[in-house]
N, C-alpha and C positions, 0 to 999 in steps of 0.2 A: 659819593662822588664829590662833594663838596668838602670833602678834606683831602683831595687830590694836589692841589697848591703847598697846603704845609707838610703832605709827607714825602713829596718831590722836595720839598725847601731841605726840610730837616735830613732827607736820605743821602741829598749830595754833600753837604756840607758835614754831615758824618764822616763820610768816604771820602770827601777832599783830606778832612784830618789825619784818617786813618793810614792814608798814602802818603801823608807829607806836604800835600800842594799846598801853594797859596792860589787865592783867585786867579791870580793873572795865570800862574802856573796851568791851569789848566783849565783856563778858557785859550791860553796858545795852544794847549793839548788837543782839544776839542776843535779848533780852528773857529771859535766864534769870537765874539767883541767880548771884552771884561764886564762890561755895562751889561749884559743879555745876562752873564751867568750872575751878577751881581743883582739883577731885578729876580731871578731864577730863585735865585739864596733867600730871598725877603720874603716869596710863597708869593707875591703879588704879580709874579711873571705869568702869559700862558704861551709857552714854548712852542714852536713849530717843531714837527715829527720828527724832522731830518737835524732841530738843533739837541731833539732826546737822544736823537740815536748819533751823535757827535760825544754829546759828555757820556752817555753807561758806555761806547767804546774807550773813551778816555777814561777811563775811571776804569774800567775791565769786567763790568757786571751788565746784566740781563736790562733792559726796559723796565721789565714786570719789578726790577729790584729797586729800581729809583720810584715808581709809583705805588707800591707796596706799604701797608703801615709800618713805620719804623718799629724796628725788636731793640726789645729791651736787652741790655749783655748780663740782669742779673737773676738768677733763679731761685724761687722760694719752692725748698723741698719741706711742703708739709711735715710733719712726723712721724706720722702712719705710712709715710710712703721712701723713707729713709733707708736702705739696706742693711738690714739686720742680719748677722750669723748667729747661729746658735751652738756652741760645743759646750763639753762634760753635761753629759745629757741634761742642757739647759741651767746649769747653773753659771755659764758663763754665758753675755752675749757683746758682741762684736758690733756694735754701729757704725760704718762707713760714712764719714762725715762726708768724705771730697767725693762729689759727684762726676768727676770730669776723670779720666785715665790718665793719669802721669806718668809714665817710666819715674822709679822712684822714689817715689813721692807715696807716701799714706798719711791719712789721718784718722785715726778711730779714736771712739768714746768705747771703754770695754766698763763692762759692767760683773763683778764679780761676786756672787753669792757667799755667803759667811764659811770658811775655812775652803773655796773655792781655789782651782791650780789650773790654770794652762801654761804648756806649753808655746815660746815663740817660737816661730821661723826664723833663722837667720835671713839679713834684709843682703839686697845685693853691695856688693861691696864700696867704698866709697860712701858709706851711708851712715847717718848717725839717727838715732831715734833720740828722744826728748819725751820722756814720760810725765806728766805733773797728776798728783792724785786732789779729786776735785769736793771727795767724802771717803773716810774711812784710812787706809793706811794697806800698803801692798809692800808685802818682801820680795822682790827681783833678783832674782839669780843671771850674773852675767857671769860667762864663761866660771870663774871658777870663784869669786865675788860675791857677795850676798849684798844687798841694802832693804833698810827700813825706810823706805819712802813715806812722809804724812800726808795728811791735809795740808795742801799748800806749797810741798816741796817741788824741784822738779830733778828729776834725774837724766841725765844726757849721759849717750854709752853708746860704743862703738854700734853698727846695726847690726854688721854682719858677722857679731861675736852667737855664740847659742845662748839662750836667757829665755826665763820663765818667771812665770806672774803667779801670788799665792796672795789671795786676801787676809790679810793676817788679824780679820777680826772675826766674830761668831756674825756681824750684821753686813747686809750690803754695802761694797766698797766703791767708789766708780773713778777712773784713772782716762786721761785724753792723753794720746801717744801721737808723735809726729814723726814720721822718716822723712829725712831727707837726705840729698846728697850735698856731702860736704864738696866745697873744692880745693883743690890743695894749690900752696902756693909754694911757689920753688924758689 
């Protein structure tokens, strides 16, 4: 209870950012004085009921959201709990780096066993991939194109062409692959 003051401080002044206000902006929003939201802001304030439920309307969220511990916007995914595929019965595996759903958008770390082959998916259209190999060395076959990718290189290629990955050494290879969508400009 007694960190009730600065996570009301910290939660509007978050949410003022995130919307754009400035103080005054939405202590007009709210219909209080600048000086209440401004004591409010510094966590030294202690608000009457009806001036909380002025700013979470102005603001657009719950009570419980302005009094709540502030969340953090960043997420530590352990390692063990990172999404892994596994194809060619396990000598290739797929690490899902981006945890979040993009239309789009991937990020994997593939990891390829010694004279190892997968097959890619063509990505959706508008999309470029960006391969860089991080150990070892991968031959990519795009559409009808071959390259020797090393340590170090990075390869960028249409996404939605057909293309495959071949570890081109007898040792583990490992390769970090980006899709994204390009935008075009006319």
């Amino acid at each position: 209870m007694d960190n009730l003051p600065a996570y009301l401080a910290a939660n509007i002044t978050k949410l003022r950012a995130l919307k754009g206000f400035s103080q005054a902006q939405l202590a007009e929003l709210a219909a209080i004085p600048r000086s209440t939201l401004t004591n409010i802001e510094s966590g030294a304030g202690n608000p009457s009921l009806n001036n909380l439920v002025r700013v979470s309307a102005a603001l657009g969220v719950g009570i419980e959201e302005l009094l709540s511990k502030p969340r953090s916007e960043s997420i530590l995914i352990p390692a063990a709990q990172v999404p892994t595929q596994s194809r060619g019965h396990g000598r290739v595996k797929m690490h899902k780096l981006l945890p979040d759903k993009i239309k789009g958008i991937e990020l994997d770390k593939i990891v390829l066993a010694g004279d190892a082959v997968m097959g890619g998916h063509p990505h959706l259209d508008g999309t470029k991939e960006y391969l860089t190999v991080t150990q070892g060395e991968f031959l990519i076959h795009v559409g009808r194109e071959r390259f020797n990718v090393k340590e170090g290189d990075v390869l960028a290629f249409p996404g939605n062409q057909p293309h495959s990955y071949r570890n081109a050494r007898k040792t583990e290879s490992i390769a970090v692959s980006m899709v994204i969508p390009v935008p075009v400009f006319l």
